[in-house]
BAZAPA-725559 format. One line per field, with one value per residue: residue in three letters; x negated, y, z of N, C-alpha, C, CB in turn. Coordinates in nm, 2 decimals. Glycine has a CB too. Example, Ala and Ser with C-alpha at 12.3 -4.5 7.8 and 13.67 -1.06 7.14 Angstrom:
<rs>
resn: (ala	ser)
n.c1: (-1.32	-1.28)
n.c2: (-0.57	-0.22)
n.c3: (0.78	0.71)
ca.c1: (-1.23	-1.37)
ca.c2: (-0.45	-0.11)
ca.c3: (0.78	0.71)
c.c1: (-1.32	-1.29)
c.c2: (-0.33	0.00)
c.c3: (0.78	0.79)
cb.c1: (-1.13	-1.41)
cb.c2: (-0.45	-0.06)
cb.c3: (0.90	0.57)
</rs>
This chain:
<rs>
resn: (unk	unk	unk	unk	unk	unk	unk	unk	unk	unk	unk	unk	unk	unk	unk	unk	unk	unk	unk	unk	unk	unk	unk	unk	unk	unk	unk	unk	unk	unk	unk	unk	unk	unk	unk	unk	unk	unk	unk	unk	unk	unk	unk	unk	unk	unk	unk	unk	unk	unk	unk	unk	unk	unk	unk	unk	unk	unk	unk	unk	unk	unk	unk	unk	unk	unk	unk	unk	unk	unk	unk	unk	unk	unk	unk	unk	unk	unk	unk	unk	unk	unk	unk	unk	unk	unk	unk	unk	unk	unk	unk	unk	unk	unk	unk	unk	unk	unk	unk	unk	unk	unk	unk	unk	unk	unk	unk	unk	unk	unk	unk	unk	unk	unk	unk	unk	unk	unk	unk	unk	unk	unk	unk	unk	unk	unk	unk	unk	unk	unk	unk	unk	unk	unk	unk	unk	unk	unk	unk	unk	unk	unk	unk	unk	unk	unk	unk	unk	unk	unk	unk	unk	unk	unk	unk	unk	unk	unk	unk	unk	unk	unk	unk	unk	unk	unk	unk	unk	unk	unk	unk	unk	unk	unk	unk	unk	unk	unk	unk	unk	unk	unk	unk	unk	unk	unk	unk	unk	unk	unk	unk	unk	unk	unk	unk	unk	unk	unk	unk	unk	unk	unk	unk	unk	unk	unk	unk	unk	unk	unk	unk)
n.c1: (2.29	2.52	2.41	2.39	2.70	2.76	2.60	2.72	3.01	2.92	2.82	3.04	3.18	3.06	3.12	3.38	3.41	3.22	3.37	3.57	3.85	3.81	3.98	3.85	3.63	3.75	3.91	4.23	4.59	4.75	4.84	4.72	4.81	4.72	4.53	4.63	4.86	4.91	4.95	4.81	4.73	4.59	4.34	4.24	3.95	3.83	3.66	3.59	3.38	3.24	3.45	3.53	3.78	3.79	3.91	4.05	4.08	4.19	3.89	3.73	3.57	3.64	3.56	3.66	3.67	3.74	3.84	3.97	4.21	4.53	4.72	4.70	4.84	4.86	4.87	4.84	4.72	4.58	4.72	4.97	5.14	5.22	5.02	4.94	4.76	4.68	4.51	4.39	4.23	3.93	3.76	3.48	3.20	3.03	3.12	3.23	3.52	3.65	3.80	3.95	4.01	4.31	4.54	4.86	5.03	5.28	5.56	5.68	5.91	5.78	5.54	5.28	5.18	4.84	4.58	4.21	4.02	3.67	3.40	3.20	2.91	2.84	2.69	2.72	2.69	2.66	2.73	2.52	2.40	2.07	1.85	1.88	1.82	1.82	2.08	2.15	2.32	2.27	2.22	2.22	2.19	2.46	2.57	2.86	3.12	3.32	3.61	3.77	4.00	4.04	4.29	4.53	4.66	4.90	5.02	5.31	5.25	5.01	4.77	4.53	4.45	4.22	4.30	4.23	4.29	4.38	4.59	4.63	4.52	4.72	4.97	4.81	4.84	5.08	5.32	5.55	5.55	5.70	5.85	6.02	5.95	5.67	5.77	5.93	5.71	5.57	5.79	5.79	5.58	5.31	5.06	4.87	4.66	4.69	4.75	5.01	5.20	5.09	5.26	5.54	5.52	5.52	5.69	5.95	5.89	5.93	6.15	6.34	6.22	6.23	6.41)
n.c2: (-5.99	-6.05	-5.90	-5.64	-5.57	-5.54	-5.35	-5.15	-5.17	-5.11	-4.84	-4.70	-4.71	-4.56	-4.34	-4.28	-4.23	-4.01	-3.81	-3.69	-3.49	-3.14	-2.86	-2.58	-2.56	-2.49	-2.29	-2.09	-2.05	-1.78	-1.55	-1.27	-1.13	-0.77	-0.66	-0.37	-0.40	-0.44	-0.63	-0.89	-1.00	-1.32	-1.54	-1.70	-1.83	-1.97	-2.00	-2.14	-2.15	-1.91	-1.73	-1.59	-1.48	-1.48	-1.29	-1.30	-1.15	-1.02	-0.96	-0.94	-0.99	-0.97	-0.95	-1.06	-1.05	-1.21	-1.00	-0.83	-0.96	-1.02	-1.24	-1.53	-1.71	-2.02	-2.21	-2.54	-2.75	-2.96	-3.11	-3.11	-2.89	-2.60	-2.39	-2.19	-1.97	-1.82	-1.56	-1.53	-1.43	-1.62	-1.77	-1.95	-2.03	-1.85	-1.76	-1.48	-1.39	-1.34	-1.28	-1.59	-1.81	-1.98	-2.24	-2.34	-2.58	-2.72	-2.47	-2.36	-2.28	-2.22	-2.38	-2.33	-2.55	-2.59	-2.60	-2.66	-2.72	-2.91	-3.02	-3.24	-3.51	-3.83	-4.12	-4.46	-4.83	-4.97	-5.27	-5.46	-5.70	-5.69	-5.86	-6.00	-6.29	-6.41	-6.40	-6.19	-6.05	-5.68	-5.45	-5.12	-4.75	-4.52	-4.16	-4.03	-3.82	-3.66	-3.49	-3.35	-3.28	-3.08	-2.97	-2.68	-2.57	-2.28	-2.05	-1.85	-1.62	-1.55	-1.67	-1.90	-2.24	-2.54	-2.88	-3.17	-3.42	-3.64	-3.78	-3.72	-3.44	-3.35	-3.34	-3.19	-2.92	-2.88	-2.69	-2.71	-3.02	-3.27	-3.57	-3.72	-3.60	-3.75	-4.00	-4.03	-4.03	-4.25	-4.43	-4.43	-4.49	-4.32	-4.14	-3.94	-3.83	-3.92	-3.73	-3.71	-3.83	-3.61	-3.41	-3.44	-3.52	-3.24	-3.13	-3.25	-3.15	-2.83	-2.87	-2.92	-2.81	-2.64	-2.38)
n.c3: (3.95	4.14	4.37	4.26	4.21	4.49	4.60	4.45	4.60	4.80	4.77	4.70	4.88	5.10	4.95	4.96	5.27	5.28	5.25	5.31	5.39	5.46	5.57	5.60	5.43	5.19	4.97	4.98	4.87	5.02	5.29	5.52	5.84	5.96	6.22	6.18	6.18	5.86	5.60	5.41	5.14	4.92	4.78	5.06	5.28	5.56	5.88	6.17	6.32	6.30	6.35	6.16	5.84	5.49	5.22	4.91	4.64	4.36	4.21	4.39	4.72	5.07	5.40	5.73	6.08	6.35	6.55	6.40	6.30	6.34	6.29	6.03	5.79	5.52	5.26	5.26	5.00	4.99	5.14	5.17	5.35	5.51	5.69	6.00	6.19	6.47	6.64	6.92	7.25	7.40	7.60	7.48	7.47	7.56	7.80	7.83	7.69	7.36	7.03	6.89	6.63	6.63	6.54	6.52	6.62	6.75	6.89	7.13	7.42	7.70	7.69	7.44	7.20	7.06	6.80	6.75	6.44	6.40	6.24	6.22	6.21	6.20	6.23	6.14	6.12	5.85	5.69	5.46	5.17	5.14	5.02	4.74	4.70	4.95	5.13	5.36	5.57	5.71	5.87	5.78	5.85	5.87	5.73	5.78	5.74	5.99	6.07	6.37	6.58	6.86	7.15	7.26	7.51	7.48	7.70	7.83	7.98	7.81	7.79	7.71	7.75	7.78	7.68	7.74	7.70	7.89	8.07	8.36	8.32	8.15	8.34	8.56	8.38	8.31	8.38	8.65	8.63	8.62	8.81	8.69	8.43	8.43	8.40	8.17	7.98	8.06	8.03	7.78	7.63	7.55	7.47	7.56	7.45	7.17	6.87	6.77	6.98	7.15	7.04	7.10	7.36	7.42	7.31	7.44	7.71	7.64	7.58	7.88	8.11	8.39	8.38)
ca.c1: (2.42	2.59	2.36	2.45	2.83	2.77	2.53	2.81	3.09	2.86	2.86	3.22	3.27	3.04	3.13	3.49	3.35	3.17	3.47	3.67	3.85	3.79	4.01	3.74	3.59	3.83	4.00	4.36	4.67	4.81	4.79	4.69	4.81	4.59	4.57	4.68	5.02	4.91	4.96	4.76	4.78	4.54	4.28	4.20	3.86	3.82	3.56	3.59	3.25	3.23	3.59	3.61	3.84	3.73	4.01	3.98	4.20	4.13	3.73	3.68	3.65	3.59	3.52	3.76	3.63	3.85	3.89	4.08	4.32	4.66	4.73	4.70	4.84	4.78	4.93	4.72	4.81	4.58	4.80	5.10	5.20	5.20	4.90	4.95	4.67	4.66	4.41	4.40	4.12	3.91	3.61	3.41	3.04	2.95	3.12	3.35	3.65	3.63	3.91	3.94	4.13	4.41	4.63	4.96	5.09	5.44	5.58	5.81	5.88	5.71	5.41	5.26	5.04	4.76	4.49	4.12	3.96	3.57	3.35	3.14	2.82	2.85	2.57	2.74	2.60	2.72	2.65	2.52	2.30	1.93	1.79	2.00	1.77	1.86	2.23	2.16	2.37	2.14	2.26	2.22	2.28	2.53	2.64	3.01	3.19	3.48	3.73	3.80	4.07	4.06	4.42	4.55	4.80	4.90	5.16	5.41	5.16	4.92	4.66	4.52	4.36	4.18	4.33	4.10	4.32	4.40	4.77	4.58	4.47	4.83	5.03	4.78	4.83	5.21	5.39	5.67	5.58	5.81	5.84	6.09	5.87	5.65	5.86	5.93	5.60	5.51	5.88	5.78	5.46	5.35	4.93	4.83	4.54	4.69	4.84	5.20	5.26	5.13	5.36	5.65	5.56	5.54	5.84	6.05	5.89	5.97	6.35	6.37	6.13	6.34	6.45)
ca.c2: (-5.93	-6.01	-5.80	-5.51	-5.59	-5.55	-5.22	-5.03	-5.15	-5.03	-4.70	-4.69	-4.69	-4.44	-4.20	-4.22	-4.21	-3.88	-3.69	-3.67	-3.29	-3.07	-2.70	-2.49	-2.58	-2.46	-2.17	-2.11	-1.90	-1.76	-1.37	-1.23	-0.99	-0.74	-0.55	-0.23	-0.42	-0.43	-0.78	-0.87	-1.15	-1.37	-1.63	-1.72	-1.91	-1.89	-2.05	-2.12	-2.13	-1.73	-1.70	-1.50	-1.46	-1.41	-1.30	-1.28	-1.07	-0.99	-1.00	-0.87	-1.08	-0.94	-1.07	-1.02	-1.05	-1.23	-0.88	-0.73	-0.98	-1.11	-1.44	-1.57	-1.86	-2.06	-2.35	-2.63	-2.82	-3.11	-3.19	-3.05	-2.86	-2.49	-2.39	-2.10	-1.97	-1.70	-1.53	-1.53	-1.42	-1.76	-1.83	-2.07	-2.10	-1.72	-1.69	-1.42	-1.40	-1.34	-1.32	-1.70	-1.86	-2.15	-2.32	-2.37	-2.74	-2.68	-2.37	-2.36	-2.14	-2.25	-2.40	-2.35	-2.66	-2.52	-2.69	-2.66	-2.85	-2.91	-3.10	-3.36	-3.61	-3.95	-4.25	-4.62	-4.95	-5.05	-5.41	-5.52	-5.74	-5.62	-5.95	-6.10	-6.43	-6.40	-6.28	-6.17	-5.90	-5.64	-5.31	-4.99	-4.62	-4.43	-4.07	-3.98	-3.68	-3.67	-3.40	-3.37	-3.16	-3.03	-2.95	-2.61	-2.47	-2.13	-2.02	-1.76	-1.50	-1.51	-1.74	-2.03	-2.34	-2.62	-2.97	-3.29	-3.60	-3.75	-3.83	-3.67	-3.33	-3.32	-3.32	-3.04	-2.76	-2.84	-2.65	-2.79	-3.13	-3.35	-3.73	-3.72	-3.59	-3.82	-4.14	-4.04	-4.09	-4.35	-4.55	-4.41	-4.53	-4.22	-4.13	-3.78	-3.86	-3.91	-3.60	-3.74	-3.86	-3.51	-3.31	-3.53	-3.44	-3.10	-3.05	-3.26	-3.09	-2.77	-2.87	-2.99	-2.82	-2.59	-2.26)
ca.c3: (3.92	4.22	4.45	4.18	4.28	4.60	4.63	4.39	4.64	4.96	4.72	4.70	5.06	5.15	4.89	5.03	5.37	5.27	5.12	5.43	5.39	5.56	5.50	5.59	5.31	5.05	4.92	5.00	4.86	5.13	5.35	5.66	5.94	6.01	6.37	6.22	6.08	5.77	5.50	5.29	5.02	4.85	4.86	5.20	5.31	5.69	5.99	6.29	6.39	6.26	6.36	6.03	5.73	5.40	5.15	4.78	4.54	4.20	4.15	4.52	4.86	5.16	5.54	5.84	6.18	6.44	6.59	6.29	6.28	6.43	6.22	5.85	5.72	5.40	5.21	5.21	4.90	5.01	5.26	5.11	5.47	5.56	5.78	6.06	6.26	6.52	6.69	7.09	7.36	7.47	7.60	7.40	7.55	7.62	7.96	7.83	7.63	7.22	6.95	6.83	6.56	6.65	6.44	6.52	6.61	6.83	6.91	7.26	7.49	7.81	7.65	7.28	7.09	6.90	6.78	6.64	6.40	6.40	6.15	6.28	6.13	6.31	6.23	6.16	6.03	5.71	5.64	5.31	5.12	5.13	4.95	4.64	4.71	5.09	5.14	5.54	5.64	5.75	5.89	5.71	5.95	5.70	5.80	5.73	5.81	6.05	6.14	6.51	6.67	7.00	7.13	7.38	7.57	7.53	7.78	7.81	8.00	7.70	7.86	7.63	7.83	7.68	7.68	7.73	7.63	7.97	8.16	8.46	8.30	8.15	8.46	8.58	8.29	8.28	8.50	8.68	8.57	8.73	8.81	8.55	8.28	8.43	8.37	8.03	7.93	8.09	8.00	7.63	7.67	7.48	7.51	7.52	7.41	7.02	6.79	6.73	7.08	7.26	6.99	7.11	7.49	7.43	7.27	7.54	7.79	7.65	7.62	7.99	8.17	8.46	8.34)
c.c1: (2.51	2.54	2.41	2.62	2.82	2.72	2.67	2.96	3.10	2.86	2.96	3.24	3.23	3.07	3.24	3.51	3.27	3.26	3.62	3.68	3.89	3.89	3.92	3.68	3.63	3.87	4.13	4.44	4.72	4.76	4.77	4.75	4.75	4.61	4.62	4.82	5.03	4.91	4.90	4.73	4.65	4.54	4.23	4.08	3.83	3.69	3.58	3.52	3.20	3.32	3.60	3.69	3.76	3.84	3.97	4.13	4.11	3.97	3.68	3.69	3.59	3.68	3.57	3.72	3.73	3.97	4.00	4.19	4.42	4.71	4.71	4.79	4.82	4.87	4.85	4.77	4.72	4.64	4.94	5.17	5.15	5.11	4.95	4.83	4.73	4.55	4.44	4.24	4.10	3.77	3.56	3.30	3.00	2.98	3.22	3.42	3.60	3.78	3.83	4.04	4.16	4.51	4.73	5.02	5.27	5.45	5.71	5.81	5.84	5.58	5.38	5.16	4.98	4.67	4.32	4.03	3.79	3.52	3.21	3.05	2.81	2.78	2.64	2.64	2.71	2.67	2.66	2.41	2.18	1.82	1.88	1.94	1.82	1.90	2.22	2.24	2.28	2.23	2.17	2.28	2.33	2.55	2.74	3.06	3.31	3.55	3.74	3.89	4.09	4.16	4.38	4.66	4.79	5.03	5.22	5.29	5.04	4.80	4.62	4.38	4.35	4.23	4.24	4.17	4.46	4.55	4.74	4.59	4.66	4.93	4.97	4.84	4.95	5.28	5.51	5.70	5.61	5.78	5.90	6.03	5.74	5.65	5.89	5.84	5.54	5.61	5.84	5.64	5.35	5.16	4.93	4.72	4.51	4.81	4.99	5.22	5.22	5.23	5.50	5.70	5.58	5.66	5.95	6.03	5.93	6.13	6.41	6.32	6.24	6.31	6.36)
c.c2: (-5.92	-5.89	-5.65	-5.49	-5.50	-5.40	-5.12	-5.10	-5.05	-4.87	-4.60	-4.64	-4.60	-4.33	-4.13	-4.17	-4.03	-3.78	-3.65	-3.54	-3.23	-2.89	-2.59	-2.47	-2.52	-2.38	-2.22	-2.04	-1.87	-1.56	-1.40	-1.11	-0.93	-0.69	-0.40	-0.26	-0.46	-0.59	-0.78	-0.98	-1.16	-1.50	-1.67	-1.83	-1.85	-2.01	-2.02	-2.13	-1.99	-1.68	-1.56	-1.54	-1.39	-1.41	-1.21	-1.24	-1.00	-1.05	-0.95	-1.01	-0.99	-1.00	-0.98	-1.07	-1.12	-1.09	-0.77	-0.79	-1.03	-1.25	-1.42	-1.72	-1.90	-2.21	-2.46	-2.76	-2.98	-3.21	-3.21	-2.93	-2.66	-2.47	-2.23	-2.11	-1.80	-1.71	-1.47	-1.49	-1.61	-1.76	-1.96	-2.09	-2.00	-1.73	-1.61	-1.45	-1.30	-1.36	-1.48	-1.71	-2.00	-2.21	-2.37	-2.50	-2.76	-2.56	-2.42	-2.24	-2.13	-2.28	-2.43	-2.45	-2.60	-2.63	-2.65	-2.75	-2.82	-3.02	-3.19	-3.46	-3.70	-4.02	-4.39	-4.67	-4.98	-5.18	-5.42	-5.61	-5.66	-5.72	-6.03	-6.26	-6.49	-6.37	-6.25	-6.02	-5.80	-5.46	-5.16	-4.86	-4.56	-4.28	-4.04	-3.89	-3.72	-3.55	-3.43	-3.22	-3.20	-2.95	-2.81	-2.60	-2.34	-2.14	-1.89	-1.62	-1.49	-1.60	-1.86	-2.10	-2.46	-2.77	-3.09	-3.40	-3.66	-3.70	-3.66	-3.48	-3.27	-3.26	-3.19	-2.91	-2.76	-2.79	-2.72	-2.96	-3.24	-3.55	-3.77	-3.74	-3.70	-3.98	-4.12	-4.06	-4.19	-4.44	-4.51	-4.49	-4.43	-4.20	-4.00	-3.76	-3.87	-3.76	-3.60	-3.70	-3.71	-3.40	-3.36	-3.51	-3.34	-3.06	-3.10	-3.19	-2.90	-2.75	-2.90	-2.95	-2.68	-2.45	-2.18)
c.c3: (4.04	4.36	4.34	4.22	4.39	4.64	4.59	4.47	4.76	4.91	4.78	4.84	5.10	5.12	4.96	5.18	5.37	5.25	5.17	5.43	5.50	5.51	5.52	5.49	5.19	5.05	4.94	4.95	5.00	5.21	5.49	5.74	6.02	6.16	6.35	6.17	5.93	5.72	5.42	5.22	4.94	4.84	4.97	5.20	5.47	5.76	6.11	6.39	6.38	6.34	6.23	5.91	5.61	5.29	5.01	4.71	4.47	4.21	4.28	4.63	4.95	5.30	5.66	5.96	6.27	6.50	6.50	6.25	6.37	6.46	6.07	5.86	5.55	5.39	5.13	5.11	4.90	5.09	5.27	5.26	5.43	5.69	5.87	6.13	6.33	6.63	6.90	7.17	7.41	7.49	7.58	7.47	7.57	7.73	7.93	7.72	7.48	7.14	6.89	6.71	6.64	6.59	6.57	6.54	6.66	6.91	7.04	7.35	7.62	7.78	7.48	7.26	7.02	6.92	6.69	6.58	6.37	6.30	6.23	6.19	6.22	6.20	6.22	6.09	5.93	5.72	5.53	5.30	5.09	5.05	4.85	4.63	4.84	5.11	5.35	5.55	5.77	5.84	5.85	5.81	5.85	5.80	5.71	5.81	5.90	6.09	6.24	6.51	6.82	7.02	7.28	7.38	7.60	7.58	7.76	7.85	7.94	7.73	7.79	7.74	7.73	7.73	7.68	7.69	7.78	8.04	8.29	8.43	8.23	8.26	8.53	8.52	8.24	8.41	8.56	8.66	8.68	8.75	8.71	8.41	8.28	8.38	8.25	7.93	7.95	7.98	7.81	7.51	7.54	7.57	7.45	7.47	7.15	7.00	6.87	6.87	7.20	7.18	7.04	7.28	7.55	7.41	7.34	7.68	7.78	7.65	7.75	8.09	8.22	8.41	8.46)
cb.c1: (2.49	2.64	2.17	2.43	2.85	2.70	2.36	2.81	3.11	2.65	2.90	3.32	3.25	2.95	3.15	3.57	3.27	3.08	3.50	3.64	3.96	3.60	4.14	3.66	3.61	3.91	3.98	4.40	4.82	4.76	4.93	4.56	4.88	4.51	4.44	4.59	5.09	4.83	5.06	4.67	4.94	4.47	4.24	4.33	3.73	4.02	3.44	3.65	3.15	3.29	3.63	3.51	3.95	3.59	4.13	3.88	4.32	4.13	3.65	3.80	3.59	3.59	3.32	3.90	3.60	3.78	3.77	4.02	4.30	4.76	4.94	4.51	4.98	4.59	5.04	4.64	4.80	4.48	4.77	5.23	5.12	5.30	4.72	5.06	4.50	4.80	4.36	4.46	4.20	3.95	3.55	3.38	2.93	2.97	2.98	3.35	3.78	3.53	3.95	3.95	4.09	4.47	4.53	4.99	4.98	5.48	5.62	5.79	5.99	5.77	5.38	5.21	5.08	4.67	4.59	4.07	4.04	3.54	3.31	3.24	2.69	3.02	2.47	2.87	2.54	2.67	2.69	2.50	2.33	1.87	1.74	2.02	1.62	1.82	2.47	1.96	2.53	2.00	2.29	2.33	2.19	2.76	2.57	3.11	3.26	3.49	3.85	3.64	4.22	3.97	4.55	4.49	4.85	4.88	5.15	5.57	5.12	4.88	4.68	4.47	4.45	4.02	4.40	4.00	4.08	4.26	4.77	4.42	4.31	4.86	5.01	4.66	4.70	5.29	5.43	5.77	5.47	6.01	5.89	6.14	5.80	5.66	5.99	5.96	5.53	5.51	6.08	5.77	5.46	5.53	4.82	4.84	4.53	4.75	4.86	5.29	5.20	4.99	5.36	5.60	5.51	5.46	5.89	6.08	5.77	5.91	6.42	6.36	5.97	6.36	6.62)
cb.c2: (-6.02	-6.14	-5.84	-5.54	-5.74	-5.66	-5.19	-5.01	-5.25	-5.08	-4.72	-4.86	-4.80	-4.43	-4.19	-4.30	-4.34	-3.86	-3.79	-3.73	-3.21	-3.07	-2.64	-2.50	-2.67	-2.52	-2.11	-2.10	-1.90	-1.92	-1.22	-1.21	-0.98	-0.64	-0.52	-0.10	-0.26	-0.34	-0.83	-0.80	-1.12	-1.32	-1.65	-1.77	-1.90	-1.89	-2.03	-2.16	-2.22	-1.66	-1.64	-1.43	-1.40	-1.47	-1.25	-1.44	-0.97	-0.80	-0.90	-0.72	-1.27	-0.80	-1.13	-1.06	-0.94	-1.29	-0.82	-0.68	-1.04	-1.08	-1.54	-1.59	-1.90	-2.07	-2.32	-2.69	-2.73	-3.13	-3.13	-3.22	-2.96	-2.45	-2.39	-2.08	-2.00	-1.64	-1.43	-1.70	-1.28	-1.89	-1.81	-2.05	-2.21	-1.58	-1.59	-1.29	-1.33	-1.45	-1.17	-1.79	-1.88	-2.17	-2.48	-2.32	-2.83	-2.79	-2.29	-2.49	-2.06	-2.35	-2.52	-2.23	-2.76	-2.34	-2.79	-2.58	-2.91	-2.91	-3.01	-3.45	-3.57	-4.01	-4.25	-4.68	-5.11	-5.00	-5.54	-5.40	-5.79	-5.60	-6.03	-6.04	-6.43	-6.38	-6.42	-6.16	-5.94	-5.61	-5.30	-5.00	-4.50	-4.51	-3.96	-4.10	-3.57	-3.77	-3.41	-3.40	-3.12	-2.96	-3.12	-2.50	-2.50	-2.01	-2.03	-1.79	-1.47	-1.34	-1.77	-2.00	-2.38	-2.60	-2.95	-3.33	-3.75	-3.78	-4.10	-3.74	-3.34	-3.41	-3.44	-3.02	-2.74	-2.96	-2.52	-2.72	-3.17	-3.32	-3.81	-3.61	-3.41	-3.79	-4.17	-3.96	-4.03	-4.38	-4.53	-4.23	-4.72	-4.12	-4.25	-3.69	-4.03	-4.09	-3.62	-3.94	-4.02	-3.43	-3.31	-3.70	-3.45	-3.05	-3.06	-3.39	-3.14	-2.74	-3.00	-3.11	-2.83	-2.63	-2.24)
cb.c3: (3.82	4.24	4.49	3.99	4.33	4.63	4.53	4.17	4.65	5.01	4.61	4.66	5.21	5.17	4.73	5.01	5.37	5.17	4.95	5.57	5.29	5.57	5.56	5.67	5.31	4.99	4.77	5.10	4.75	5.23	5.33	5.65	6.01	5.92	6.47	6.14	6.06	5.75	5.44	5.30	4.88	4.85	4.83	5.29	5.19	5.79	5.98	6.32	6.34	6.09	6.56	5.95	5.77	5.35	5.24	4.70	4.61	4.15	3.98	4.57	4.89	5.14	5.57	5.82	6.20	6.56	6.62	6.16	6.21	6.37	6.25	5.76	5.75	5.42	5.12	5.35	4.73	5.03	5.38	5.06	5.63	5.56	5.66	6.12	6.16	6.57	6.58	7.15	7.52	7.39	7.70	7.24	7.49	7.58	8.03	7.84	7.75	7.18	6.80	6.93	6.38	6.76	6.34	6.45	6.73	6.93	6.78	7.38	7.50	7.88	7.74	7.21	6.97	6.89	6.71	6.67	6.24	6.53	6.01	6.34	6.08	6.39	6.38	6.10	6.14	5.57	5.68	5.20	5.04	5.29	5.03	4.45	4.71	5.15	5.06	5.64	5.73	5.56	6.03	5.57	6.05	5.59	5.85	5.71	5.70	6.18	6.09	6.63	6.61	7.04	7.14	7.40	7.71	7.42	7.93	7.91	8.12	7.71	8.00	7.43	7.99	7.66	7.62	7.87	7.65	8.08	8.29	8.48	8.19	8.11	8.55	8.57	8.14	8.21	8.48	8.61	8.48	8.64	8.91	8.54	8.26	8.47	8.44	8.00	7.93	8.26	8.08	7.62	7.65	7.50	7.45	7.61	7.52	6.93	6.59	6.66	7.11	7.32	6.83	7.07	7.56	7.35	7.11	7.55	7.81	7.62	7.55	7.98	8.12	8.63	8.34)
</rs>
């Protein structure tokens, strides 16, 4: 009985461990702007490993190429937020330059936050009972999904550069970054490395950063 306990707790964990969302995944309300101007409203399902759009109205869907679009957004009701994405030139791992999608994180007017999110299968050990005669904690490899975003900078002359985490790489891809802006992150103690705290440097760096 109590090994039965125990297996349907180890359950439990992994299921919720499995069921980590993902928006790619799901249908959206929400429209798109195409490259000839044009809007167009539905359900939205997009990828950012395609970089396509697939938009559904009435009993129809049809599939949008990076190249035919501007931006879309979509209201993601698992999250409760409004979702923006626009499409920019980037080279990903050809060598040249491709319409991408990027989601929207902070808007300024020296440097823009975007962000893209990737799906991921990572390997832990679970511990559980493997003998209900012999309680030894044993390890179990589980796979559970994770979400990862990778953060950029798009600047004023249209140019999106890829962001790695570190203090170091910061200071490079901000222009004008000062001792000032320096010291504010330090005295804030403020890691660019998490979401919140680079939305926080972004947006005082675009309030402060010299005309």
């Amino acid at each position: 009985m109590r090994f039965s306990i125990l297996l349907l707790v180890s359950l439990a964990i992994c299921s919720i461990a499995h069921a980590q969302y993902f928006a790619e995944e799901h249908w959206h309300q929400g429209n798109a702007i195409m490259e000839s101007g044009d809007t167009l409203q539905g359900t939205l399902q997009y990828s950012t490993e395609t970089e396509t759009l697939q938009i559904r109205s009435n009993t129809q869907v049809q599939t949008y190429s990076a190249r035919k679009l501007l931006a879309f957004q979509f209201q993601d009701q698992q999250l409760g937020i409004n979702r923006l994405f626009y499409i920019f030139p980037f080279s990903k791992a050809s060598g040249y330059q491709t319409p991408v999608f990027f989601e929207l994180v902070e808007r300024g007017d020296a440097v823009t936050l975007l962000q893209r999110e990737v799906l991921t299968i990572r390997t832990i050990n679970n511990r559980t009972f493997m003998n209900p005669m012999n309680p030894i904690f044993t390890p179990i490899p589980t796979q559970i999904r994770v979400v990862e975003a990778s953060f950029y900078f798009f600047y004023a002359s249209g140019r999106v550069k890829r962001f790695n985490g570190s203090r170091k790489n910061l200071a490079l891809m901000l222009p004008n970054y000062s001792s000032s802006m320096k010291k504010y992150v330090k005295d804030k103690g403020y890691n660019p490395n998490r979401t919140d705290d680079l939305i926080k440097i972004i947006r005082y760096y675009n309030e402060n950063v010299p005309k």
